[in-house]
DRENVO-679590 format. One record per atom (N, C-alpha, C): residue in one letter; atom name; x, y, z. Coordinates in steps of 0.001 Angstrom, whole numbers, plus 500000, padded with zeros to 6 digits. Example, Ala and Ser with C-alpha at 12.3 -4.5 7.8 and 13.67 -1.06 7.14 Angstrom:
# DRENVO-679590
+--------+-------+--------+--------+--------+
: residu : atome :      X :      Y :      Z :
+--------+-------+--------+--------+--------+
:      A :     N : 513190 : 494310 : 507800 :
:      A :    CA : 512300 : 495500 : 507800 :
:      A :     C : 513200 : 496700 : 507800 :
:      S :     N : 512850 : 497750 : 507080 :
:      S :    CA : 513670 : 498940 : 507140 :
:      S :     C : 512900 : 500030 : 507870 :
+--------+-------+--------+--------+--------+
//
This chain:
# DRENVO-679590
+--------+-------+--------+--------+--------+
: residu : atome :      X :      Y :      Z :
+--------+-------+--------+--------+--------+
:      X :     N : 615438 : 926312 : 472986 :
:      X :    CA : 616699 : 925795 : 472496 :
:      X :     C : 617406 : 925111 : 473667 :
:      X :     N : 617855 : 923909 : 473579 :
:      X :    CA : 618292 : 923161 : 474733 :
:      X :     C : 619951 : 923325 : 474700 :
:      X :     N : 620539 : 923439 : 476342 :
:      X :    CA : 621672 : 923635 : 476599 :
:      X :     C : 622871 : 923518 : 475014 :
:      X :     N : 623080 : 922338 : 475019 :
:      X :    CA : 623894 : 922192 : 474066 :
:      X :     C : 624076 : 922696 : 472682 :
:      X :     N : 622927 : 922661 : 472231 :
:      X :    CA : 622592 : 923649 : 470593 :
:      X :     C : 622436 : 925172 : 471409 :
:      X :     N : 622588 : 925771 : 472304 :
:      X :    CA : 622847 : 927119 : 472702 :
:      X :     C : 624200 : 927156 : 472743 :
:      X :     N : 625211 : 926582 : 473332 :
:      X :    CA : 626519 : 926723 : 473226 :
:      X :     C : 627082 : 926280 : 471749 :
:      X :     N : 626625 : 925310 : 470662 :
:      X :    CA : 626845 : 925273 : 469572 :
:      X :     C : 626803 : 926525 : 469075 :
:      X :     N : 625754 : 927082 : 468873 :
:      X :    CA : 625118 : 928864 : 468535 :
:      X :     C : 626021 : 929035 : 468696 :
:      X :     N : 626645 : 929480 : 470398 :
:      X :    CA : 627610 : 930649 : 471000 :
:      X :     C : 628736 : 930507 : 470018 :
:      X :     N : 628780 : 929124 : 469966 :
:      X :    CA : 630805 : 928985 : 469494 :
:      X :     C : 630535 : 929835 : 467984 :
:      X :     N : 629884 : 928948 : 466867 :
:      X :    CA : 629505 : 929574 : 466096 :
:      X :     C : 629872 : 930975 : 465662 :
:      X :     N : 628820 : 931845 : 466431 :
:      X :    CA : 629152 : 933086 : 466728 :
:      X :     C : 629993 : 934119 : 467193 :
:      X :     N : 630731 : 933706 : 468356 :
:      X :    CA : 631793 : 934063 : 468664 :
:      X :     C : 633143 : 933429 : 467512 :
:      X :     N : 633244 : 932176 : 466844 :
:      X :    CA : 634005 : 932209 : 465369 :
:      X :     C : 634047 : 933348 : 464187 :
:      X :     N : 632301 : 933698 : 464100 :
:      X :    CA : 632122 : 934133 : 462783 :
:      X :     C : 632243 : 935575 : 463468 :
:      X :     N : 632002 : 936342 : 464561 :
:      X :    CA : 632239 : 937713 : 465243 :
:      X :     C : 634084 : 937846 : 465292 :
:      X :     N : 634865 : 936850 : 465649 :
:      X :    CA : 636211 : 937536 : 465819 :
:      X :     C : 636559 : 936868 : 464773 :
:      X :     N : 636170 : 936359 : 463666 :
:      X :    CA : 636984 : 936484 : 462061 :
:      X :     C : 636595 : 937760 : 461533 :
:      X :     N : 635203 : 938442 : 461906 :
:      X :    CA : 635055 : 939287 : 461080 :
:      X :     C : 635710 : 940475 : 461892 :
:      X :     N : 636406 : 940807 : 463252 :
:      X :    CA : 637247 : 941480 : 463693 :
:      X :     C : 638359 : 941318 : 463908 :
:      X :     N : 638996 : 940106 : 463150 :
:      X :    CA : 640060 : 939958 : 463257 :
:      X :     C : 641397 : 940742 : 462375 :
:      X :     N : 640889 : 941469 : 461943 :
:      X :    CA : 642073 : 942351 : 460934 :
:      X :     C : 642383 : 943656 : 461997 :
:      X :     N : 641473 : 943843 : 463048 :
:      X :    CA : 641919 : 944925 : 463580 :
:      X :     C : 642510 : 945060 : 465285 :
:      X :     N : 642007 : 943224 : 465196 :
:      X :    CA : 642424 : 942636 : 466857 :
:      X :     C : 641653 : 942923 : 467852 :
:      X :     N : 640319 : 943713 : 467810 :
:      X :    CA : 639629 : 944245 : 468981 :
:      X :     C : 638777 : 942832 : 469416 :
:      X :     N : 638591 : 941951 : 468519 :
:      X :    CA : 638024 : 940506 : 469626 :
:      X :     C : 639137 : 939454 : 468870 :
:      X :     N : 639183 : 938511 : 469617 :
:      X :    CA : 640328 : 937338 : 469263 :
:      X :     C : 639712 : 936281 : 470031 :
:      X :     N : 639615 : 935089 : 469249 :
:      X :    CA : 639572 : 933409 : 469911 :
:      X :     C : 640445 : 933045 : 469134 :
:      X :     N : 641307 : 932024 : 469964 :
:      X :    CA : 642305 : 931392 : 469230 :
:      X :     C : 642086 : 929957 : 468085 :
:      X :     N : 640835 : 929638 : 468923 :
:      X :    CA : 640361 : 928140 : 468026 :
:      X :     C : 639374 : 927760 : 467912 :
:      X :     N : 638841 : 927109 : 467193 :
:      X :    CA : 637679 : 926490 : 467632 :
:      X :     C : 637277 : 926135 : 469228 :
:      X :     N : 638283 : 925493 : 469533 :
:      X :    CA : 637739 : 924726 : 470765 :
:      X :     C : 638215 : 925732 : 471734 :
:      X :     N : 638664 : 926544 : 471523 :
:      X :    CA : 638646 : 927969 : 472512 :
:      X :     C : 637400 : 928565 : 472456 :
:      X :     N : 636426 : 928367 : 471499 :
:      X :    CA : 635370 : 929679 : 471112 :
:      X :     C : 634443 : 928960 : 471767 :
:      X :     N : 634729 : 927101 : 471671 :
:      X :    CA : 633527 : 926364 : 472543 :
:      X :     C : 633629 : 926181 : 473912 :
:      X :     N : 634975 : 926464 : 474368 :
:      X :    CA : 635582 : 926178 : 475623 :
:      X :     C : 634578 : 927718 : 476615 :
:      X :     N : 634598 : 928507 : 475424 :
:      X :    CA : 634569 : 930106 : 475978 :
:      X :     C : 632735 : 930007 : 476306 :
:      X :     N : 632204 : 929257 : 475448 :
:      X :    CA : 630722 : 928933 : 474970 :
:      X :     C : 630068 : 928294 : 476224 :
:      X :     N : 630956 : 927317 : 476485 :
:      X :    CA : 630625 : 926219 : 477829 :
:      X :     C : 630724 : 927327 : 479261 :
:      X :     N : 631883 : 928417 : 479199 :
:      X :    CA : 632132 : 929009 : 480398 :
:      X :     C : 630954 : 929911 : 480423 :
:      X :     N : 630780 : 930564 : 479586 :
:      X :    CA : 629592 : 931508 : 479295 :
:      X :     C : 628255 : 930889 : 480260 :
:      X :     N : 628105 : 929758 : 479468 :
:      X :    CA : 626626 : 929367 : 480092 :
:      X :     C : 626760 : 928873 : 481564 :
:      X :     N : 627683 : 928817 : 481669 :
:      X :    CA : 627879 : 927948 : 483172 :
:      X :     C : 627998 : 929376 : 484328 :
:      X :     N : 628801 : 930401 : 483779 :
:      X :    CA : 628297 : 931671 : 484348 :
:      X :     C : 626913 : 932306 : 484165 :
:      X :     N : 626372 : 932377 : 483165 :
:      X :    CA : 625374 : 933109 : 482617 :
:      X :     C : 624548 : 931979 : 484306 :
:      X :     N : 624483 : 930515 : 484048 :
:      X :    CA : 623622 : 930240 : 484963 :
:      X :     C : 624079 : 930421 : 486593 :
:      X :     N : 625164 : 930763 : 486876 :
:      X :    CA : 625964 : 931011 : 488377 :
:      X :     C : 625698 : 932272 : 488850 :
:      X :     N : 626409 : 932851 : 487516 :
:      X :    CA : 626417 : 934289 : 488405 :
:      X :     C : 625600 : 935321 : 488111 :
:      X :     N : 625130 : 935325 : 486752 :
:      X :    CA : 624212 : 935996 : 486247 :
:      X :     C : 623064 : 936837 : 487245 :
:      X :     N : 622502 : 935827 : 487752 :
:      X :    CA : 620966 : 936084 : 488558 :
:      X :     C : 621545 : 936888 : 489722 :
:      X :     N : 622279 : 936858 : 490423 :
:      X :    CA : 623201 : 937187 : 491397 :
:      X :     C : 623619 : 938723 : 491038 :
:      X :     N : 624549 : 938651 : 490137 :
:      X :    CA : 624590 : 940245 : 489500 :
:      X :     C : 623443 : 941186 : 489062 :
:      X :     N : 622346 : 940517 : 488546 :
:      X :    CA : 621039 : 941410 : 487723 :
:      X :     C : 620461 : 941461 : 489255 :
:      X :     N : 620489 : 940703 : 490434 :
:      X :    CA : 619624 : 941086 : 491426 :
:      X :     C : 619779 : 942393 : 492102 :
:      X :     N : 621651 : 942516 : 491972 :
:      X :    CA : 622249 : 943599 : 492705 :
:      X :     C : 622269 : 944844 : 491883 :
:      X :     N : 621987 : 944696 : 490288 :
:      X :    CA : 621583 : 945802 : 489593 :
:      X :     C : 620094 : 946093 : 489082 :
:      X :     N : 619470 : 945818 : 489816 :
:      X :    CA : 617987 : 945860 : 489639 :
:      X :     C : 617222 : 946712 : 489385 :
:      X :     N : 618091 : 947797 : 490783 :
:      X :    CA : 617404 : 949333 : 490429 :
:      X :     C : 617854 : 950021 : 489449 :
:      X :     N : 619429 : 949849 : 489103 :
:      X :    CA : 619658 : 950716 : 487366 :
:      X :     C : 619157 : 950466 : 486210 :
:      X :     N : 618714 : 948966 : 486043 :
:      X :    CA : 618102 : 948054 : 484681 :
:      X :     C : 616897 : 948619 : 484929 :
:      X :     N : 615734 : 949039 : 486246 :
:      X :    CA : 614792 : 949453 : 486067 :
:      X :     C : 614681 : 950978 : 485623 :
:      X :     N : 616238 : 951723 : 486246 :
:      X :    CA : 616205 : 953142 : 485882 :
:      X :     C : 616350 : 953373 : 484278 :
:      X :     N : 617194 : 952142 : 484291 :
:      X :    CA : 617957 : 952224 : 482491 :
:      X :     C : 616771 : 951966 : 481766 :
:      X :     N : 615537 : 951502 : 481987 :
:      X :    CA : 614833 : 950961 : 481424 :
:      X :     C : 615101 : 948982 : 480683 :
:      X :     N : 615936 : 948532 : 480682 :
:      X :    CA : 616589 : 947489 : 480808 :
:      X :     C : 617887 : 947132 : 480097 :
:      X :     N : 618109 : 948675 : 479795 :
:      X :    CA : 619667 : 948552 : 478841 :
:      X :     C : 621071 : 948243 : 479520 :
:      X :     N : 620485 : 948357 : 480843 :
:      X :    CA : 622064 : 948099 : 481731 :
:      X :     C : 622079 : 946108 : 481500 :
:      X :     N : 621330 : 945734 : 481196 :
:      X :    CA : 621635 : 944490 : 480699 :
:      X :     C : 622387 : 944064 : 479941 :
:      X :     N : 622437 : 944978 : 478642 :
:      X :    CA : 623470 : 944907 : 478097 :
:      X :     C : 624868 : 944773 : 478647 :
:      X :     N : 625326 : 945955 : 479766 :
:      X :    CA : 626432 : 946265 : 480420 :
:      X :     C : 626581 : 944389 : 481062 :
:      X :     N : 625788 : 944213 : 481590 :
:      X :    CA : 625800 : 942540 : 482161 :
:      X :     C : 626342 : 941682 : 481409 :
:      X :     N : 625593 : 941575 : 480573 :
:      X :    CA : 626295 : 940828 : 479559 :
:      X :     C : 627469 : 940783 : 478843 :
:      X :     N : 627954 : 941960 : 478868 :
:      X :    CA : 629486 : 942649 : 478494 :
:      X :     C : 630268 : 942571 : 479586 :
:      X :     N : 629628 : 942237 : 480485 :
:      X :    CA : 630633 : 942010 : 482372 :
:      X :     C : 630522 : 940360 : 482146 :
:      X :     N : 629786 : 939824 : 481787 :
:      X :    CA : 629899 : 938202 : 481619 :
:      X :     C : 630947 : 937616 : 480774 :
:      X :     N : 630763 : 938440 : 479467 :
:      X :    CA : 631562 : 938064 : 478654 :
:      X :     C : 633383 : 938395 : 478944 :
:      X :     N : 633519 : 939611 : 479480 :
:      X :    CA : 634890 : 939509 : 480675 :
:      X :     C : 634999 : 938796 : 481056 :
:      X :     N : 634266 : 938242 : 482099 :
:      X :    CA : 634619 : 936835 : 483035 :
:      X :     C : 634941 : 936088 : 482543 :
:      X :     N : 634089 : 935402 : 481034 :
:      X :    CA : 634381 : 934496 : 480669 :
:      X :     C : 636016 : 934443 : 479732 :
:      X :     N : 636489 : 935404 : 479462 :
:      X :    CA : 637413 : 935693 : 479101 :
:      X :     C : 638274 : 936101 : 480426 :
:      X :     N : 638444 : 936219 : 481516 :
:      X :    CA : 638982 : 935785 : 482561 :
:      X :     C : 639576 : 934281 : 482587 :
:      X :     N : 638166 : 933636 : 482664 :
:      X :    CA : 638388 : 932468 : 482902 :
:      X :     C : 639042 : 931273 : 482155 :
:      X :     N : 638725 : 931628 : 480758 :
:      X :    CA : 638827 : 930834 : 479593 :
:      X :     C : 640961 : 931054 : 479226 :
:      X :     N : 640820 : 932093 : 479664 :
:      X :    CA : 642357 : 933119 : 479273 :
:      X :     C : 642221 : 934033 : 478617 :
:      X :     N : 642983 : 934958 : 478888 :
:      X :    CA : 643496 : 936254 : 478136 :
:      X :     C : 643687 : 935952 : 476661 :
:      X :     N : 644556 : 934898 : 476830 :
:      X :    CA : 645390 : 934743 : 475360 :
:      X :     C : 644416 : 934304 : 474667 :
:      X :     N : 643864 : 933266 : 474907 :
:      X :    CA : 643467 : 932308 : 473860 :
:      X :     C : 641235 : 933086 : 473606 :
:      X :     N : 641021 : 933829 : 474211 :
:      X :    CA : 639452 : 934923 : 474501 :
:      X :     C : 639802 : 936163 : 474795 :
:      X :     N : 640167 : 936974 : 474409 :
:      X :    CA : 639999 : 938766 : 474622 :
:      X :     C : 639391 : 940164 : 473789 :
:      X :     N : 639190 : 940759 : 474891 :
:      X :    CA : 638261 : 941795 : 474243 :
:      X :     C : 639625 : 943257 : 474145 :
:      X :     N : 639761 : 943899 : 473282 :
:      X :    CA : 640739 : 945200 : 473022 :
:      X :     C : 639784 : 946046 : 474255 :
:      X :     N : 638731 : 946333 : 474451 :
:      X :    CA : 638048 : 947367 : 475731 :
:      X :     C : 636901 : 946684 : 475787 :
:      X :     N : 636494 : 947722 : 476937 :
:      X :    CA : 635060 : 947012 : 477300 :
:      X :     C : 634227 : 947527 : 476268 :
:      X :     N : 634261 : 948596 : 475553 :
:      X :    CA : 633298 : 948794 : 474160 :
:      X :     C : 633359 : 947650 : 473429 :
:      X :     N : 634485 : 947057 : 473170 :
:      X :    CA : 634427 : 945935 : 471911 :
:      X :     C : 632897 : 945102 : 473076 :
:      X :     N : 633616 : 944704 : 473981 :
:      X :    CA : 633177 : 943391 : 474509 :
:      X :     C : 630972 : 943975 : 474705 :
:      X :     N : 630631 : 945320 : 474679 :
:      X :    CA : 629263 : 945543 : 475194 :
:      X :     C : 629397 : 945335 : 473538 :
:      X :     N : 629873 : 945571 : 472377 :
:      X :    CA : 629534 : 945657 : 470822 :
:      X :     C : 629147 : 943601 : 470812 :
:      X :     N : 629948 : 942758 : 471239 :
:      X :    CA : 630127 : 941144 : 470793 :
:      X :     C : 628991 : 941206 : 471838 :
:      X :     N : 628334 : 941669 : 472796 :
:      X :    CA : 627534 : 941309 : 473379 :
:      X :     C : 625748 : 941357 : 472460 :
:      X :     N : 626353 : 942546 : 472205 :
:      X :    CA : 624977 : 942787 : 471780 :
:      X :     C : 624648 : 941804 : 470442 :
:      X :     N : 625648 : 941897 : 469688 :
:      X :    CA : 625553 : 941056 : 468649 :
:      X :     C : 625261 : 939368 : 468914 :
:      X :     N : 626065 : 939199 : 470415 :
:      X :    CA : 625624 : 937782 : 470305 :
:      X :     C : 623860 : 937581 : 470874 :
:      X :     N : 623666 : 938515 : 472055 :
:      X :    CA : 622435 : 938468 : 471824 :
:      X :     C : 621172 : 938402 : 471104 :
:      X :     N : 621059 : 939433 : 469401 :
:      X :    CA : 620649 : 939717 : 468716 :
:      X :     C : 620930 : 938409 : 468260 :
:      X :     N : 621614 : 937695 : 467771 :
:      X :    CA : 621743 : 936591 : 467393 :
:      X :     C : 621255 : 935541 : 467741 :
:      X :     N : 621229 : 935168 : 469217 :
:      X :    CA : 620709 : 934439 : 470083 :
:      X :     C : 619024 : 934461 : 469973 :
:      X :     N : 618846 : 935858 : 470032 :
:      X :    CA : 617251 : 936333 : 469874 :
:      X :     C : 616492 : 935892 : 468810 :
:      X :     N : 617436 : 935918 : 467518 :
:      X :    CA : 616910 : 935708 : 466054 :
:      X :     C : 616597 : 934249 : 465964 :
:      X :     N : 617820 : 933945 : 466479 :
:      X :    CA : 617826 : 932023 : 466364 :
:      X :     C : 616985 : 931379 : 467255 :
:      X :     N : 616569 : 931675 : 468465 :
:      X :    CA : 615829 : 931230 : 469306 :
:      X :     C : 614293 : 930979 : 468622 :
:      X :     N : 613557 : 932126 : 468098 :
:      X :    CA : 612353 : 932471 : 468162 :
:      X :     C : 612209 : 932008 : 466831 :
:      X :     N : 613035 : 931494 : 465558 :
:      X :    CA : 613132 : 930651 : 465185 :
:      X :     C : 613139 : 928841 : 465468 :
:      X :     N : 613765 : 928881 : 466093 :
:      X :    CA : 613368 : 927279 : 466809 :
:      X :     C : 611666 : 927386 : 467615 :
:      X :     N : 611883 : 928392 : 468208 :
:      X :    CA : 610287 : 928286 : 468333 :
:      X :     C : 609054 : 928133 : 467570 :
:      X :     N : 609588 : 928864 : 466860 :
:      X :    CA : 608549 : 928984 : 465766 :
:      X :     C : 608030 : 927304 : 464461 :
:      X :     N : 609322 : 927007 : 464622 :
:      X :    CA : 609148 : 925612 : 464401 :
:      X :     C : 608750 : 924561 : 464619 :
:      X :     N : 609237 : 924505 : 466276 :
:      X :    CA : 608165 : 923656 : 467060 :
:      X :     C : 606278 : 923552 : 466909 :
:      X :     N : 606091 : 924894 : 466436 :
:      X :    CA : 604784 : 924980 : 466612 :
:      X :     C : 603945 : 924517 : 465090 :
+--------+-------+--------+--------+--------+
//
């Protein structure tokens, strides 16, 4: 899946994840172009800092067996809600944010290996 239809996905997802939590406030994007704004920061971390962080947690993802990845990804998705703003990207705790993680992954996973599968 090439850069751009991956951040399409993200926004996507992160839309259809905080409408469907939006009655209780634990994830919030304010707009569309907040959810793509948040989509663009994502990948631009995912490719910065990512490798950098999983290097320095190497030995717990191997102890965890590779579930502390998850935790990574739920530390990314902070940042990017750092970066993007509070207001307009936030998570109610870091549980919400490892829950939107996993889901966007699983998502990511489903849709990917689908496009693959097509190609072939």
């Amino acid at each position: 899946m090439g850069f751009w239809t991956r951040i399409l996905v993200n926004t996507i997802i992160f839309i259809a994840v905080a409408g469907f939590f939006s009655q209780s406030g634990a994830f919030y994007v304010a707009s569309i172009w907040m959810a793509f704004a948040a989509s663009f920061v994502l990948a631009i971390l995912n490719a910065l800092v990512k490798p950098i962080l999983f290097l320095f947690s190497l030995p717990i993802t191997i102890l965890t067996l590779g579930l502390f990845s998850v935790v990574l990804n739920a530390v990314m998705l902070q940042l990017t809600s750092y970066f993007v703003g509070s207001n307009n990207f936030h998570f109610s705790s870091f549980g919400m944010s490892i829950l939107v993680a996993v889901i966007v992954s699983v998502c990511n996973a489903i849709i990917s290996s689908h496009f693959v599968s097509r190609r072939r």
